[in-house]
C-alpha positions as CSV (number, residue, x, y, z in Angstrom):
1,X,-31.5,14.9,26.9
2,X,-29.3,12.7,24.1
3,X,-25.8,13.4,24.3
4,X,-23.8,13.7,20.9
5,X,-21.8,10.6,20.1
6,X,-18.2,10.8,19.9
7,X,-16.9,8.9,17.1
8,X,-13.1,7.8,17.6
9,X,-10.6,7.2,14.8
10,X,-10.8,3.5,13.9
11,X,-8.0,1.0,13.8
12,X,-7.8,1.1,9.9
13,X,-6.9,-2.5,9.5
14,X,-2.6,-1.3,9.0
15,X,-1.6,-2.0,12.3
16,X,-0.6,1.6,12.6
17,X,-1.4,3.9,15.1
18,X,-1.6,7.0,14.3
19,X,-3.5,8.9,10.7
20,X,-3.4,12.7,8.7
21,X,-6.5,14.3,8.6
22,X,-6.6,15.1,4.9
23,X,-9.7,16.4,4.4
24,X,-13.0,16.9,5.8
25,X,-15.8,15.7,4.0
26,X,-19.1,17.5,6.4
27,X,-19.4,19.9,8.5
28,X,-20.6,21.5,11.8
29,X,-24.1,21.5,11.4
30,X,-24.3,18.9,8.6
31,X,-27.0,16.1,8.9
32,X,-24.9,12.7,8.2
33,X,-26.4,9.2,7.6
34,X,-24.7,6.1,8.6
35,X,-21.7,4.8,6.9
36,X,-21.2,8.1,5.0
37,X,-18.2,9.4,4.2
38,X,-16.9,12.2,6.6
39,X,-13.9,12.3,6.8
40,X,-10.2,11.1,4.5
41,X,-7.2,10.4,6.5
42,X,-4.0,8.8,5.2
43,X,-1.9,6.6,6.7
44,X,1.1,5.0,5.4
45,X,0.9,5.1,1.8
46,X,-2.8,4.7,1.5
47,X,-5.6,7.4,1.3
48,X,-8.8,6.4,3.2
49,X,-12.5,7.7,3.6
50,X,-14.0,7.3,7.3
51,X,-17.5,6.3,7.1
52,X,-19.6,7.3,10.2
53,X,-21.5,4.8,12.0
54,X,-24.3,7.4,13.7
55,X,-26.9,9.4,12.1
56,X,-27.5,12.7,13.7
57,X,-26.1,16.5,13.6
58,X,-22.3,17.0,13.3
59,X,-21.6,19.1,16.8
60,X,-17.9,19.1,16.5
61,X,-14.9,18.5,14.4
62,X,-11.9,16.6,16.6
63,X,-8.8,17.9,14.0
64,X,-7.8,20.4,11.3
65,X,-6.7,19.4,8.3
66,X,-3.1,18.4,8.5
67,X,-3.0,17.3,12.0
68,X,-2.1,14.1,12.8
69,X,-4.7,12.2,15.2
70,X,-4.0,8.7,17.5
71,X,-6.2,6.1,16.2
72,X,-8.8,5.7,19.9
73,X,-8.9,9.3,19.9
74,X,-11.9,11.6,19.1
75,X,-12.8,12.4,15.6
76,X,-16.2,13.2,15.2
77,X,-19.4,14.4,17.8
78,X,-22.7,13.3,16.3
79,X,-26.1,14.2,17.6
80,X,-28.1,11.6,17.3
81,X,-31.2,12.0,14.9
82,X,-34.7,12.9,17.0
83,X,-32.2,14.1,20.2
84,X,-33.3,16.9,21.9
85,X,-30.8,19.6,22.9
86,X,-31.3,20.8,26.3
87,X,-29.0,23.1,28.2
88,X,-27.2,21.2,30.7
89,X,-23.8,21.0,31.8
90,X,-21.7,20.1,29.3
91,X,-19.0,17.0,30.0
92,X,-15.5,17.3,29.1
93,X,-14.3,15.9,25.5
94,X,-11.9,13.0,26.8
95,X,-15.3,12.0,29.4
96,X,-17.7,11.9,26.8
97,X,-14.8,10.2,24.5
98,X,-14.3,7.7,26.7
99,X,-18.1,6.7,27.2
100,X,-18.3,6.3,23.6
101,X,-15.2,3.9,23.5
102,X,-16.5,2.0,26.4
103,X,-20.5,1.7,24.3
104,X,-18.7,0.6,21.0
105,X,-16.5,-2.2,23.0
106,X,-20.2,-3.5,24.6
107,X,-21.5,-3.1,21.1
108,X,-18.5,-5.5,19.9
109,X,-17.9,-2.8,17.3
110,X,-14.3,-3.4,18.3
111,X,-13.5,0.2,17.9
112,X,-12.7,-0.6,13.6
113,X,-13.4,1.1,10.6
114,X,-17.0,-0.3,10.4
115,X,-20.3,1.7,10.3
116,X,-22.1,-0.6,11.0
117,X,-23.7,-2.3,14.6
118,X,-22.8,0.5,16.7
119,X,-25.0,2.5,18.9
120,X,-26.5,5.5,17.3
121,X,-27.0,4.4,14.0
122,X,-30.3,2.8,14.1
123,X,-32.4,3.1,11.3
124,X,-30.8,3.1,8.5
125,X,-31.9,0.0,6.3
126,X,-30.9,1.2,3.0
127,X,-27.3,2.8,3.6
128,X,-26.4,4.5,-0.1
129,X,-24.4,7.4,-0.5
130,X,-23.7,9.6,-3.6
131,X,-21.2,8.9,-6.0
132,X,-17.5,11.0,-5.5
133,X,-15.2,11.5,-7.9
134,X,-12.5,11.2,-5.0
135,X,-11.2,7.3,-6.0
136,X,-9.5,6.3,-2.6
137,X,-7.2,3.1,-1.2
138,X,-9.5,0.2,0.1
139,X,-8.5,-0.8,3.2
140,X,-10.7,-3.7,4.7
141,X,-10.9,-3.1,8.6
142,X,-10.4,-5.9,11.0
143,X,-13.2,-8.5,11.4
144,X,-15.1,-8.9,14.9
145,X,-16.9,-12.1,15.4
146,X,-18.5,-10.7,18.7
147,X,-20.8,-8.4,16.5
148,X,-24.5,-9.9,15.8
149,X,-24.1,-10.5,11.9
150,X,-28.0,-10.2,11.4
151,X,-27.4,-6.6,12.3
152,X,-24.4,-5.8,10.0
153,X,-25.5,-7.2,6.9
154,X,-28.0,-5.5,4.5
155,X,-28.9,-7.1,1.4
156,X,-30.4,-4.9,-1.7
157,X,-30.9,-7.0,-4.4
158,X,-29.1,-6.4,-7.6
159,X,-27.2,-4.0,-5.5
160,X,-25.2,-5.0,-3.0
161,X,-24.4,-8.8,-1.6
162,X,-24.0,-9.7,2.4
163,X,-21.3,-7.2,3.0
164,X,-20.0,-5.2,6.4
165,X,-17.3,-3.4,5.1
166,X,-18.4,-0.6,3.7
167,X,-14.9,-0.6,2.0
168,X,-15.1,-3.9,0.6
169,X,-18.7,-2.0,-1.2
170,X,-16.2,0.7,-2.7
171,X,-14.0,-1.7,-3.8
172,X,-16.1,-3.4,-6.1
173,X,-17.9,-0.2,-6.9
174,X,-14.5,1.0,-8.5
175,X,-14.1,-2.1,-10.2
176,X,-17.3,-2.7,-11.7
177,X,-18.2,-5.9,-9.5
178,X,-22.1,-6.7,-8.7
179,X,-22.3,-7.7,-5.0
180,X,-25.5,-9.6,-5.3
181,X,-23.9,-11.8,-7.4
182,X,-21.2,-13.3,-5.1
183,X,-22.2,-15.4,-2.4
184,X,-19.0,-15.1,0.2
185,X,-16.8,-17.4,1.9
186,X,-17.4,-16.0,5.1
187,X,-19.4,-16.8,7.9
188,X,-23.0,-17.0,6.6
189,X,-22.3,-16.2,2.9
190,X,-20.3,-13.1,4.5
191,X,-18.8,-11.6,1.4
192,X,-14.7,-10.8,2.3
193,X,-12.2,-8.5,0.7
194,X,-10.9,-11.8,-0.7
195,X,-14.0,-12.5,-2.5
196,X,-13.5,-9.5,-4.4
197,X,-10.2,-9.7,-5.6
198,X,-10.6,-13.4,-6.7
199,X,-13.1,-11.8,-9.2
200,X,-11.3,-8.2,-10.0
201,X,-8.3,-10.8,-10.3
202,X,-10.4,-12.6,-13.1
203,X,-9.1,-11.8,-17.0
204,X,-11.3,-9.4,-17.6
205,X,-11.1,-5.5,-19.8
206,X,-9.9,-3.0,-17.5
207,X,-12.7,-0.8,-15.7
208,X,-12.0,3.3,-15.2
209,X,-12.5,4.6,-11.8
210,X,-12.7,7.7,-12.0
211,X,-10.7,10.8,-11.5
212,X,-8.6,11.2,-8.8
213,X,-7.6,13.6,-6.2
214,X,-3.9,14.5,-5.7
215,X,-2.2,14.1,-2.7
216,X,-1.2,17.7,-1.3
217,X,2.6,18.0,-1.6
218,X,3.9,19.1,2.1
219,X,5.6,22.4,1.6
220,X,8.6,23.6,3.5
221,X,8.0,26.3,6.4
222,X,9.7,29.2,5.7
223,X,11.6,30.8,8.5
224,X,12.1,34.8,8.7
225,X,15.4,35.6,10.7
226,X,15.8,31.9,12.7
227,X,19.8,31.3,13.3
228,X,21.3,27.8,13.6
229,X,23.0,27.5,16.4
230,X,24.9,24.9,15.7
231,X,26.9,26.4,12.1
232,X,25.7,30.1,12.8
233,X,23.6,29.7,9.3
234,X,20.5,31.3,9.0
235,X,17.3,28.7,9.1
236,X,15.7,29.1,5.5
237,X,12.4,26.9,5.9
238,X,11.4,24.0,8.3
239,X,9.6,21.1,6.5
240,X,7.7,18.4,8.9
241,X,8.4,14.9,8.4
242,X,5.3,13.3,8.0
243,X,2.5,11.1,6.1
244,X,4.4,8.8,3.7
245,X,8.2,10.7,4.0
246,X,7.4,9.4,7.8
247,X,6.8,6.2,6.9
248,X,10.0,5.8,4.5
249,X,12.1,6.8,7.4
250,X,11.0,4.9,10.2
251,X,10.8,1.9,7.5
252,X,14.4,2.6,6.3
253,X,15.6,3.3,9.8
254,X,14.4,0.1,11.0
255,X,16.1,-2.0,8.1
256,X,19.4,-0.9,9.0
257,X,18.7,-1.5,12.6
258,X,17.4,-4.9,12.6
259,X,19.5,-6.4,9.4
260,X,23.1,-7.3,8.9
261,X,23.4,-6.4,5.2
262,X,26.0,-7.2,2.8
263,X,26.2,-5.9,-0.8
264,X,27.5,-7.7,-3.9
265,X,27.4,-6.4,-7.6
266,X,28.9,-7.6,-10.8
267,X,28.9,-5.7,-14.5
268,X,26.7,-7.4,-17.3
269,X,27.1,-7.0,-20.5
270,X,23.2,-6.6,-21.5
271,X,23.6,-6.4,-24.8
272,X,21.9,-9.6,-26.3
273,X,18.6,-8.2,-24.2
274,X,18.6,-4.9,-25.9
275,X,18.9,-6.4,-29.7
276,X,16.2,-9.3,-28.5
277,X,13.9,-6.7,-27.4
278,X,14.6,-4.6,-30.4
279,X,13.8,-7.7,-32.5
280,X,10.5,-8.7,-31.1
281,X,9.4,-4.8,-31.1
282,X,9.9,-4.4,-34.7
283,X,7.6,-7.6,-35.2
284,X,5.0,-6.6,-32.8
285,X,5.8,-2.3,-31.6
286,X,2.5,-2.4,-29.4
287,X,2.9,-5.8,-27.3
288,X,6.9,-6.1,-26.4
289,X,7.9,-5.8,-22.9
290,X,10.0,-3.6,-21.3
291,X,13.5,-4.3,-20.2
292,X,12.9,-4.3,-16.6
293,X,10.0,-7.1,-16.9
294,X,12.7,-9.5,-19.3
295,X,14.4,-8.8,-15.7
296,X,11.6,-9.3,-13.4
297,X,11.0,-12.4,-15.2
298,X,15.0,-13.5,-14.5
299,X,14.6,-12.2,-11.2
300,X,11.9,-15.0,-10.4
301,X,13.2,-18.1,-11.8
302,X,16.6,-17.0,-10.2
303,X,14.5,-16.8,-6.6
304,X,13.1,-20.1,-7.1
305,X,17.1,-21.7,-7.4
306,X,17.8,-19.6,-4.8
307,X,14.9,-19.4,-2.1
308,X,16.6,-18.3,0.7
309,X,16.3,-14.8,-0.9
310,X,12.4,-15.0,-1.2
311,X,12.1,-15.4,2.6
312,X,11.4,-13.2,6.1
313,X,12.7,-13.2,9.3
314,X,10.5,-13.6,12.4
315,X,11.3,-13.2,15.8
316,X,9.4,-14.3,18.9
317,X,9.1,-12.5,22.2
318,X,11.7,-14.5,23.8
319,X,13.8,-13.6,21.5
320,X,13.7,-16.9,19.0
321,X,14.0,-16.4,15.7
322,X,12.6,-18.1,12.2
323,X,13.3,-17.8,8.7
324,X,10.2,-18.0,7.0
325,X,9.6,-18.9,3.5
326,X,7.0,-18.6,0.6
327,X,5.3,-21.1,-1.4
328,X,5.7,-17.9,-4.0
329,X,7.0,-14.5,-5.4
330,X,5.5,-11.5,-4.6
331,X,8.1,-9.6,-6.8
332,X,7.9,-5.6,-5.4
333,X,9.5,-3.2,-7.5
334,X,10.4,0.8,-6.4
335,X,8.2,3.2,-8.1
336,X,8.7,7.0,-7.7
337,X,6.0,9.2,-7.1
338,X,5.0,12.8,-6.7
339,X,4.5,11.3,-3.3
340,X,7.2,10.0,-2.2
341,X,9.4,6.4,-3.5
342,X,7.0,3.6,-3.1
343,X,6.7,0.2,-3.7
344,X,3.7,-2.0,-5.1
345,X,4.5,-5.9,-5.3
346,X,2.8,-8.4,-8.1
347,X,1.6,-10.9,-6.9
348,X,2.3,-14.6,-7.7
349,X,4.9,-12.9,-9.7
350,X,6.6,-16.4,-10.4
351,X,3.6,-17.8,-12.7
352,X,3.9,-14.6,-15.0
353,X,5.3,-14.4,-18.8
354,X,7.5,-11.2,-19.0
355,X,4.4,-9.6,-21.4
356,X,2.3,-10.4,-18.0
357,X,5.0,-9.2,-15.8
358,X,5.0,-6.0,-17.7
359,X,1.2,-5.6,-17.6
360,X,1.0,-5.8,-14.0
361,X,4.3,-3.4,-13.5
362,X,2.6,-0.8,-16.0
363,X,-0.5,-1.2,-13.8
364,X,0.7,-0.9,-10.5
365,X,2.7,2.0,-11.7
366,X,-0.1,3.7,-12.3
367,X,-2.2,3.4,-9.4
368,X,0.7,4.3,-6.9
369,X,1.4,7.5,-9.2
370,X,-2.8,8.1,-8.6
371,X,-2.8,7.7,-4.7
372,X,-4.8,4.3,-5.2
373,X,-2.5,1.7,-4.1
374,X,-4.0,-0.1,-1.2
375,X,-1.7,-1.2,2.3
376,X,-1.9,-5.2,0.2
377,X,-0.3,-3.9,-2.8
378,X,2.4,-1.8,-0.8
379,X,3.2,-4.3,1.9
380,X,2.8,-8.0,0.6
381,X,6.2,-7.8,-1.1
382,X,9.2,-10.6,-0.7
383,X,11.8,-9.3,-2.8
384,X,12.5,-6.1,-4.3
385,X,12.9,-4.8,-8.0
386,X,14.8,-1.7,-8.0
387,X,15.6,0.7,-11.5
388,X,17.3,3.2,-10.2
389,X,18.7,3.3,-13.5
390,X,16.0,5.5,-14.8
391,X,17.8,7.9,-12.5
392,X,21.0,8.0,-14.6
393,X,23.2,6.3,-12.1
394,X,25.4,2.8,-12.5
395,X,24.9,1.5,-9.4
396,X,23.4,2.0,-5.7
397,X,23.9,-0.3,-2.3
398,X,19.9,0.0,-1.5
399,X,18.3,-0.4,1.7
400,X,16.5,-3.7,2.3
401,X,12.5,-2.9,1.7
402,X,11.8,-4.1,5.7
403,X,10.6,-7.1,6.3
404,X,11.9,-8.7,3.0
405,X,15.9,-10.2,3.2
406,X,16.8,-8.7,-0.7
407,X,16.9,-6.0,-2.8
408,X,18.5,-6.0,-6.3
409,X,19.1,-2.2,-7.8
410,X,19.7,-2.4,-11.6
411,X,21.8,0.8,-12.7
412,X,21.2,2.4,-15.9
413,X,22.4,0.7,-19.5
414,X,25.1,3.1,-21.5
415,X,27.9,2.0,-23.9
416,X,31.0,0.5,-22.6
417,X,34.2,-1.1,-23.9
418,X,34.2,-4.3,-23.3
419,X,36.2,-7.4,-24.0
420,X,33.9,-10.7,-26.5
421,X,36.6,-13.4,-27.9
422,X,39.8,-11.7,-26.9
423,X,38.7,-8.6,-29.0
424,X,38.0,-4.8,-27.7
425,X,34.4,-4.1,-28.7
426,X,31.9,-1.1,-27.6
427,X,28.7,-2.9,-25.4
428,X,25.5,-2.1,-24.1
429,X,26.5,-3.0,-20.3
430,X,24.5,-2.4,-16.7
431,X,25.4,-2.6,-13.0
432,X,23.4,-5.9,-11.0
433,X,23.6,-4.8,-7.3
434,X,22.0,-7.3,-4.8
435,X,21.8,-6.3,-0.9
436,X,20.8,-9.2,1.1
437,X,20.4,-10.2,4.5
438,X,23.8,-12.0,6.4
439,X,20.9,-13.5,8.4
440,X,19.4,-15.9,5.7
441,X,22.5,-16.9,3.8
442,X,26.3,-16.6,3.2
443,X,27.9,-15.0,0.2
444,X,27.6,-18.0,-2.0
445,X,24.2,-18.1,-2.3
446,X,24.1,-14.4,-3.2
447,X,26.6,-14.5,-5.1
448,X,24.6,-17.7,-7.0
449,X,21.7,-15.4,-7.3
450,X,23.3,-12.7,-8.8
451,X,25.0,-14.7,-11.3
452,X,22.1,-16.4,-12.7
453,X,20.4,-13.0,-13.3
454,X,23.4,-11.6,-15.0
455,X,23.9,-14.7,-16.9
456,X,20.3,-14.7,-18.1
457,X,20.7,-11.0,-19.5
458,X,23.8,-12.0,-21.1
459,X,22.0,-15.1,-23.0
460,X,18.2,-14.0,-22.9
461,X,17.0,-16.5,-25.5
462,X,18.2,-19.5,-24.1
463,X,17.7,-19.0,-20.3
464,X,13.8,-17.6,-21.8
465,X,13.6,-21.2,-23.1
466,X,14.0,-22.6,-20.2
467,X,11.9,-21.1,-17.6
């Protein structure tokens, strides 16, 4: 008799361990392939599909949508294709679990998000699937050099390159990118996630991917006749703190654990910005940047007088720390969403114009408002862009975006009085707040920072000529 194979949830590449079922994509009963789709879980800020790596019969489910599951723990029972079912004794879940676990490890599979390699999932030569219209985060899982590469990799011409991830597959499919054109810098022509960006990264017309599925909002519980003890107030609904609220609070939590912050601000009298920005839209209404990448684009040549700023804090297990710092700007910027305040970074933000700084923020925008952001363009941030403007407020002492050091908050833009050449005159002013790290520098440098910004929205024109 063939036992079913227990399939348990993958490291997912995030160093996180724990993931939402979402959704199931089989069922009981279901005959899967390998490397199909069977399952999306989130984690973090990122949606995921779970590919299976047997073939068989689904026996049994391991979650309900909404649960959350510990990544080594069962997800899925397959029975392998051509088994025969037999009635004998049946062994408990976390026995057969554990067998499974113990297989994968001799298979090198290495327990990751990879289909591929693993026992049970032999014959499959040709692993297609049907197109979704569910567009989901790529995460690349971890790589395993232990696993027999002449086993992973599958090569259709025209069709797909020398690939493992099956992620790595969807993220070219969603950006229009022929595999069996790249030949990889990986072992062996192994195509990497890198591979692909390099060429989605290439100037080239935007490709659609799709419709999109929204994230489920978590409702509150409500509560019938619960009593606080605590005020003597009835208990009107209970809501679970979980998926990416979860992740903003341990996050937060952290930062103002682990960082001795300090805030400074200063008013700016943003006026010149506005009437430049008028200008160039009335010369070109379908090509002029917004406000906040003039900013952005300030924001980066101030970082680059000032690097302490654009650095991160490391700290060893004896306790030694580092600063560490970048040979560039990933600029992140806050960007509220139906689910939940997140916070995509451009990369090599430094090397952008403001027109290519407001491309990429338009962009980015979008795809965190769509559920498509992926763990690199949520996490790979070194300093943080924040308009809580947009909100209506002046000005906000943010919480550092953990790891980074800094976070500037830029408060909305109204009409003040305001004092230009001894006379009392009505301008358009804003609120710089910057938040920084004690840590990685004193006031001063802070202080610096802050005051080229502000001085560069005060005399747009010239500081633009110069950087």
């Amino acid at each position: 008799m063939s036992e079913p194979k227990v399939f348990l949830l993958p490291d997912l590449g995030e160093g996180l361990t724990e993931a939402e079922l979402v959704n199931w994509l089989v069922s009981v009963g279901d005959e899967i392939r390998v490397d199909q789709p069977i399952a999306e879980v989130e984690t973090a800020k990122s949606m995921v599909e779970v590919p299976s790596p047997y073939a068989g019969t689904v026996t049994v489910l391991h979650g309900e949508p909404g649960q959350t599951l510990d990544v080594g723990k069962p997800l899925i029972s397959v029975l392998p294709v051509g088994s025969v079912v037999e009635p004998v004794e049946t062994k408990p879940a976390e026995t057969v679990a554990a067998e499974a676990y113990r297989e994968e490890e001799k298979a090198g599979s290495g327990n990751v998000l990879i289909g591929y390699g693993t026992p049970g999932g032999g014959g499959a030569a040709r692993r297609t699937r049907a197109p979704r219209s569910v567009v989901s985060p790529v995460v690349e899982p971890v790589e395993t050099p232990d696993v027999d590469l002449s086993l992973l990799r599958t090569r259709v011409p025209g069709k797909l390159g020398a690939v493992i991830s099956p992620l790595v597959r969807r993220m070219a499919r969603e950006h229009g990118v022929d595999l069996g054109n790249i030949h990889g810098s990986g072992d062996s022509g192994l195509i990497m996630r890198r591979d692909v960006e390099a060429i989605i990264s290439a100037p080239v017309a935007e490709v659609s991917t799709g419709s999109t599925t929204e994230r489920p909002v978590v409702e509150p519980v409500v509560t019938q006749g619960a009593v606080d003890s605590r005020t003597g107030l009835g208990i009107s609904s209970r809501t679970p703190v979980k998926g990416v609220r979860k992740v903003v609070s341990a996050n937060m939590s952290r930062s103002r654990a682990e960082i001795p912050e300090a805030t400074v601000w200063v008013d700016v009298d943003a006026t010149a910005l506005v009437e430049l920005r008028a200008g160039l839209k009335r010369s070109d209404p379908h090509n002029t940047p917004g406000l906040l990448a003039f900013i952005a684009r300030f924001v980066t040549a101030g970082l680059k007088r000032f690097p302490d700023l654009n650095t991160r804090i490391e700290t060893a297990a004896d306790g030694a720390q580092e600063i560490v710092g970048f040979a560039g700007i990933n600029l992140g910027f806050a960007a509220q969403t139906d689910r939940g305040l997140m916070v995509p970074s451009i990369r090599n933000a430094d090397k952008l114009s403001a027109r290519e700084l407001d491309t990429e923020i338009r962009r980015l925008t979008a795809v965190a408002r769509e559920g498509k952001a992926t763990p690199e363009q949520l996490g790979s941030g070194t300093f943080t862009l924040n308009n809580y403007g947009v909100f209506g407020v002046d000005g906000s002492a943010a919480i550092i975006n953990h790891p980074e050091v800094a976070i500037l908050g830029v408060g909305r833009i109204i009409d003040k009085p305001w004092v230009v050449d001894g006379e009392l005159t009505v301008r358009k002013v804003t609120e710089l707040t910057l938040t920084f790290d004690h840590r990685v520098c004193d006031g001063g440098t802070a202080a610096g920072f802050l005051r080229f910004v502000a001085d560069a929205i005060e005399n747009p024109a010239s500081v633009l000529a110069d950087i």
